[in-house]
C-alpha positions in Angstrom: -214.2 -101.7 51.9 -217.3 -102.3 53.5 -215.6 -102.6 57.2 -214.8 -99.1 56.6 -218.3 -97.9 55.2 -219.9 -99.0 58.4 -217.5 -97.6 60.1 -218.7 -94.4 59.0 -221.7 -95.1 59.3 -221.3 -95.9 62.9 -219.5 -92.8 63.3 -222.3 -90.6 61.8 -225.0 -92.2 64.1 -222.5 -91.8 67.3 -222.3 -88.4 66.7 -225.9 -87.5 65.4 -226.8 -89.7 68.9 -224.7 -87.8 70.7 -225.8 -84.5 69.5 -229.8 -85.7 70.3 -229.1 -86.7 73.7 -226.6 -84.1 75.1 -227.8 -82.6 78.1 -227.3 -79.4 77.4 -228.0 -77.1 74.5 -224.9 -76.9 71.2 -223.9 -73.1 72.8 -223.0 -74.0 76.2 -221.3 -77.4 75.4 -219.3 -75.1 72.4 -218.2 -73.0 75.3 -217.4 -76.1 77.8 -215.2 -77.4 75.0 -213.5 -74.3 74.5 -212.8 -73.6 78.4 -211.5 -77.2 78.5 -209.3 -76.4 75.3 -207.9 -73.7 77.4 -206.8 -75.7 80.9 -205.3 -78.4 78.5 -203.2 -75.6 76.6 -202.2 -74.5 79.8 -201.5 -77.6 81.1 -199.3 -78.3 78.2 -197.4 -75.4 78.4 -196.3 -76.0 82.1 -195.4 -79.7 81.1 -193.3 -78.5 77.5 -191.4 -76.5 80.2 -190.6 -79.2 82.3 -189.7 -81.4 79.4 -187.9 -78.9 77.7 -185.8 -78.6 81.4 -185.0 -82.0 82.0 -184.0 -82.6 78.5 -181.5 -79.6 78.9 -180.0 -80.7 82.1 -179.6 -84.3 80.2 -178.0 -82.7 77.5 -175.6 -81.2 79.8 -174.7 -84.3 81.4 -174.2 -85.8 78.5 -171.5 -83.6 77.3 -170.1 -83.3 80.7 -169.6 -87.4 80.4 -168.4 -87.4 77.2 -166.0 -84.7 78.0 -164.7 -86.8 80.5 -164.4 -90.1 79.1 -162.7 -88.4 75.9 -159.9 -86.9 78.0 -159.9 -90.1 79.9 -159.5 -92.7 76.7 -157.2 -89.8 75.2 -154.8 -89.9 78.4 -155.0 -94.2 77.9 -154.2 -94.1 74.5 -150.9 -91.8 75.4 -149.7 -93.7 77.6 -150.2 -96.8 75.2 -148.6 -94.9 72.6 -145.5 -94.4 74.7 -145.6 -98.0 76.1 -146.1 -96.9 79.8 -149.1 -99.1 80.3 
């Protein structure tokens, strides 16, 4: 319990330090953090699309493999059936 009070406490005084020593006034920081809020959205959005791609194409290799080890395993097992292995 008291590892996480003075955690807290540490916490506080980090940001109350960094508040009293930031360079710049609260408005334009607020505004810095908000322009870099927007090049990380957009960011993300360019790399969900290319996850989102990749994990499609995947997908559809998958299937295609799956459809083609089913037909093969189906065509073995035939032919096991029918004792022409």
């Amino acid at each position: 319990m008291k590892f996480f009070l003075g955690l807290l406490v540490g916490f506080g005084l980090g940001v109350a330090a960094g508040l009293l020593l930031a360079p710049q006034p609260g408005e334009a920081t607020l505004a810095q953090i908000g322009e870099q809020g927007v090049m990380l959205s957009n960011r993300s959005a360019g790399l969900v699309e290319k996850i989102r791609s990749r994990a499609t194409d995947a997908l559809s290799q998958g299937r295609e493999i799956y459809s083609q080890t089913k037909e093969e395993l189906t065509d073995r097992y035939s032919k096991a059936k029918s004792g022409q292995l």
